[in-house]
C-alpha positions in Angstrom: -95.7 -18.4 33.2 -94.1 -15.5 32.1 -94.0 -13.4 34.8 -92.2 -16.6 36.7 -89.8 -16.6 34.1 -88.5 -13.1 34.2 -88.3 -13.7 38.0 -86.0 -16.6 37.5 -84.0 -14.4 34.9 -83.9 -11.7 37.5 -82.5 -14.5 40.2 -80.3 -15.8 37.9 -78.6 -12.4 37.2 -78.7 -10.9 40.7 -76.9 -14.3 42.2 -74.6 -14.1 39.1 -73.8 -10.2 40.0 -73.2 -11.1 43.7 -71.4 -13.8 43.1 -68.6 -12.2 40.9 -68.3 -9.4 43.4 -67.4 -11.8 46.3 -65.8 -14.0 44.7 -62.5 -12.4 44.2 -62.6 -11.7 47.8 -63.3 -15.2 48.7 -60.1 -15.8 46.4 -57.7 -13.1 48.0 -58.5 -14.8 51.3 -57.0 -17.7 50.2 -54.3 -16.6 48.0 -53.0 -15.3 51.5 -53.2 -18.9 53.0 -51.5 -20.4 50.4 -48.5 -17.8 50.7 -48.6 -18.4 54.3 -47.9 -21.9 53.7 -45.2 -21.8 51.3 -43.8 -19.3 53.4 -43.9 -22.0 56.5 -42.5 -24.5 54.4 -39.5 -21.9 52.9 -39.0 -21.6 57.4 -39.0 -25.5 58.1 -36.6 -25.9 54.5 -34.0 -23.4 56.0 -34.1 -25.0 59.6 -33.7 -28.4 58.2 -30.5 -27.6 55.8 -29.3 -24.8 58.7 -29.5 -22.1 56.6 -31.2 -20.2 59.1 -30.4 -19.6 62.8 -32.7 -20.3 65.8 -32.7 -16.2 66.0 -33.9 -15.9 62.1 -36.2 -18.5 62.6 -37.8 -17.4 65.8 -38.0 -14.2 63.6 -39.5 -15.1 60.5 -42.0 -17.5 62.5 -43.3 -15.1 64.7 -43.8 -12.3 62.0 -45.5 -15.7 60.1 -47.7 -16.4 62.9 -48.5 -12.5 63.0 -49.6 -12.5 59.8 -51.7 -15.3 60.3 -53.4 -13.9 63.3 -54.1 -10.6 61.5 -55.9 -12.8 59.0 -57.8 -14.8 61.2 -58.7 -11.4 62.7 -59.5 -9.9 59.6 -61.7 -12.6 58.1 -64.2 -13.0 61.4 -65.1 -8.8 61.2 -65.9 -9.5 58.0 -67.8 -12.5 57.6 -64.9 -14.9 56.0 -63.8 -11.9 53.7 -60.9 -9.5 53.4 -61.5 -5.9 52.0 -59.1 -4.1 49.3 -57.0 -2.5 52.2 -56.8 -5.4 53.9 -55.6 -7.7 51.3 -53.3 -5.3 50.1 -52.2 -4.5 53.9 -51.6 -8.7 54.6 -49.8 -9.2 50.7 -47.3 -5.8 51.5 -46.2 -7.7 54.5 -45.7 -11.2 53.0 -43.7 -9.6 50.5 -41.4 -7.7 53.3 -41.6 -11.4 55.3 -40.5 -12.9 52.0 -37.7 -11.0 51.5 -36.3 -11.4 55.1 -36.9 -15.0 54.8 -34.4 -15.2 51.4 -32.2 -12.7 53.2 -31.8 -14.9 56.5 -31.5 -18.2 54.1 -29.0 -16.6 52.1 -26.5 -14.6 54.7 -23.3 -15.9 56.2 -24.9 -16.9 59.1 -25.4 -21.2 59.8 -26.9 -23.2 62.3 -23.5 -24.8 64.4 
């Protein structure tokens, strides 16, 4: 009984261990969908009140759909998780897509 005990403490704790090292991986994974959403839905906003031209938007949709792909890529070599560098690498280039996105939206520049 006691020896059965420990060896469920031991479970416990090891699954507990594991679990709070992936799970801010599991979380950076999808921190970097939900940007890529908002980001779409920032894309469709400045098409629909012609804000941005069909040259920004082809722009900002295909560095979006980049983005994507690299994360797609990133997550199957590593078994539905991103490393450090490579959430760091995917959040440095929303940021740059974000600012081209308010840049584009915001320039003299109109759909005719």
């Amino acid at each position: 009984m006691l020896i059965t005990k420990a060896l469920v403490t031991k479970t416990l704790l090891g699954t507990a261990l594991f679990a709070s090292c992936v799970a801010p991986l599991a979380a950076s994974a999808g921190e970097v969908e939900n940007r890529i959403h908002n980001e779409n839905a920032r894309i469709n906003q400045g098409v629909r009140n012609g804000s941005l031209t069909y040259g920004e938007y082809r722009r900002v949709d295909g560095s979006l759909d980049h983005i994507q792909v690299e994360r797609n890529r990133d997550l199957r070599r590593n078994d539905g998780h991103l490393t450090r560098a490579e959430d760091i690498r995917l959040n440095r280039q929303e940021n740059n897509l974000s600012d081209r996105i308010y840049f584009d939206k915001h320039n003299i520049n109109r759909q005719h």
